[in-house]
N, C-alpha and C positions, 0 to 999 in steps of 0.2 A: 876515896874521892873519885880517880878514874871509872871505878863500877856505878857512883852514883850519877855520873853524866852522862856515861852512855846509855843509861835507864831513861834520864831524861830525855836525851835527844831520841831513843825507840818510841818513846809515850808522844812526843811533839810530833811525831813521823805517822805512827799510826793514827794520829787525829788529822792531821794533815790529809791523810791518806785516804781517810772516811768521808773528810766534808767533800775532798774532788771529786769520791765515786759519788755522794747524794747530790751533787750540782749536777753529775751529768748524765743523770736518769731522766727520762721523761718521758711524754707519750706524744705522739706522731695523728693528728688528726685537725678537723673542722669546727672550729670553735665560730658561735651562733654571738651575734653584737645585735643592739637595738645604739640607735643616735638618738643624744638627750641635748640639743642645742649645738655645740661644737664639739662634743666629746663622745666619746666610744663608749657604753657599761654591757657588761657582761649580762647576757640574755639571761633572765631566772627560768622560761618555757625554751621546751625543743622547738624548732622549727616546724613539727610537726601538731602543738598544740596554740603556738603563738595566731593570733588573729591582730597582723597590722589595722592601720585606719589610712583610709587616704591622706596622702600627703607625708607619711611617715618611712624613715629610714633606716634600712637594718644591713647587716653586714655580715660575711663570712670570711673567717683567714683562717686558711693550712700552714701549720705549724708546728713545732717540735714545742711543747710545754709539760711543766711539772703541776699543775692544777690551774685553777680560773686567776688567781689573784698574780699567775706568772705568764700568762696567757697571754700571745702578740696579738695587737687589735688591727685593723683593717688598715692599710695607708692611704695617703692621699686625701683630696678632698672629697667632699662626701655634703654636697648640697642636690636637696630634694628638687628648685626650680631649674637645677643644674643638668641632672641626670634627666629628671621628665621634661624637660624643653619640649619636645620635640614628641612627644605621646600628648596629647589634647586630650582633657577631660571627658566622658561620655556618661551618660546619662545609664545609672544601675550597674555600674561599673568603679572600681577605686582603682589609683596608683599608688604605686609601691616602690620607691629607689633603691634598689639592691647594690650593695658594693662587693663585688666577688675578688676577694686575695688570695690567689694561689700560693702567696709566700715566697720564699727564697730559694737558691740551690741548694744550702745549707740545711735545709729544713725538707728536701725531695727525698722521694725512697730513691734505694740504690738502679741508676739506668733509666731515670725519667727527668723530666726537666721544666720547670713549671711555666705555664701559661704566663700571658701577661696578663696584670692587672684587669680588668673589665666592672664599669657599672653602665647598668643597664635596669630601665624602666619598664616594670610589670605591669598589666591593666587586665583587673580580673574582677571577680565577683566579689559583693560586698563581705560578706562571709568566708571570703578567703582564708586559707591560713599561709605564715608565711612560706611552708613548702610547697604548696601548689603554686604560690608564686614565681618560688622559685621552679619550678617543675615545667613552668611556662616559660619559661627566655632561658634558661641553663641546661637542657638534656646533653646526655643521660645522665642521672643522678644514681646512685647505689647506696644500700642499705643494707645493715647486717642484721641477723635474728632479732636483735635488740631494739633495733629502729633508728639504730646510730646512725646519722649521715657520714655514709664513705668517701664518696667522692660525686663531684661536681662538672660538668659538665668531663666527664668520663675520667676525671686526675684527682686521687694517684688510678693506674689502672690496677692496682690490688692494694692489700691491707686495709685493718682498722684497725684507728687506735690504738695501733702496738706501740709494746715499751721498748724504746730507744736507750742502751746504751751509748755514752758522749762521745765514744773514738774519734769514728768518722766527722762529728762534726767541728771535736774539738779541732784537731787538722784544718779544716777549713777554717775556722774562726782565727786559728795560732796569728797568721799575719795581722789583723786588727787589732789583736788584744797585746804586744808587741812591748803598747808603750805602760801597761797596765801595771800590778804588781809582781814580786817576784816569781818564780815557779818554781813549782816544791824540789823539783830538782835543783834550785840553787840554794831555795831556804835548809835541803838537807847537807850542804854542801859546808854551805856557811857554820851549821849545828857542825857538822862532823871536825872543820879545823878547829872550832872555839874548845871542841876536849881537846881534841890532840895540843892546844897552845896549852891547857891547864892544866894537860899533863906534865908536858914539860916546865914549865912551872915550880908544880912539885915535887920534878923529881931533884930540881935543882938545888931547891930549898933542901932537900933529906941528905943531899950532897956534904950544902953550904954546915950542916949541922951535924952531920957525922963526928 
C-alpha cells in the first residue's frame, strides 16, 4: 500500500512538474495588432507586407508569449480621432495611429527597462505599408535575417525572439499571483503527509490484527 502512494504522489509530482516548466517557456518579442472597433486581433501579415488605409489603427506590444492566441495586446486606449488629433489630413497622403507598447519590467531582457507607452500619428503615402509607417515616427527599428522586427524605436537593444525560460519572471510575478492557487511545493507537501498519514494507518491496523 505504502509503495503504491508514493508511486502516486512521484507520477502527480512529475506532471505537476511538467505543466509549470510548459507554462513558463516562451518567446520574448514584438507581436504586430490591427484595431477592429474597440478590440485588439492578432495581425495575419508582417508589418512589413500589411498596407493600412487611412484612418485605421494597428498596434505593437513587447512581450514574453508562448504563441499568438497567448500573446499580450497593446494597452490603453487606442482611438484613431484621438491619436491623429493633431496631424490634419493632406491631400496624396494617409494617416495611420500606431499604438507602440514596450511592455512591462517583467517582460525586459536582463539590464534594460522599457520605454513608456507611446502613440503616435503617421502621415505617409498611400501605398504605405505598415513598417514604413512605422519607420517614419519610431527610429531606429531592427531586423533580423528573417525580417523579424526586433526592436522599435532602438528597445530591446539586442535579441530576437528568443526562448525564455519562466525563472526570472516567475520571481517577479511571485508577489501578484500570491493570492492564486497552491504551489507545487505545497501541493507536494500536502501528497507527501496524506502517505505518511496512510501509512500510519496501516500500520496500526496490522498492529490492531496481529
Amino acid at each position: 500500500m505504502i509503495r503504491r502512494a508514493l508511486t502516486l504522489v512521484l507520477a502527480v509530482l512529475v506532471v505537476l512538474t511538467g505543466a509549470a516548466q510548459a507554462q513558463a517557456t516562451g518567446y520574448r518579442y514584438w507581436s504586430f495588432w490591427d484595431r477592429e472597433g474597440e478590440r485588439w486581433s492578432y495581425a495575419t501579415q508582417g508589418p512589413s507586407l500589411a498596407r493600412p488605409s487611412d484612418g485605421d489603427v494597428q498596434g505593437f506590444r513587447f512581450a514574453v508569449s508562448e504563441d499568438s492566441d497567448d500573446a499580450a495586446r497593446p494597452r490603453g486606449a487606442a482611438e484613431f480621432a484621438v491619436i491623429c488629433a493633431r496631424t490634419p489630413a493632406q491631400d496624396g497622403k494617409k494617416r495611420v495611429a500606431l499604438v507602440i507598447d514596450f511592455g512591462t519590467a517583467a517582460d525586459a531582457p536582463s539590464g534594460e527597462t522599457p520605454p513608456a507607452r507611446r502613440t503616435v500619428c503617421a502621415r505617409v503615402s498611400p501605398d504605405a505599408t505598415t513598417a514604413e509607417a512605422l519607420a517614419s515616427v519610431a527610429r531606429p527599428l531592427r531586423y533580423d535575417t528573417n525580417a523579424l522586427l526586433c526592436a522599435i524605436s532602438g528597445y530591446p537593444a539586442k535579441g530576437c525572439g528568443e526562448q525564455v525560460a519562466g525563472g526570472r519572471q516567475e520571481e517577479e510575478a511571485a508577489p501578484d499571483d500570491s493570492g492564486g492557487g497552491p504551489s507545487l511545493g505545497l501541493v507536494a507537501g500536502i501528497a507527501v503527509v496524506a502517505v505518511l498519514g496512510a501509512a500510519g494507518v496501516w500500520q496500526a491496523r496490522r498492529r490492531r490484527n496481529a
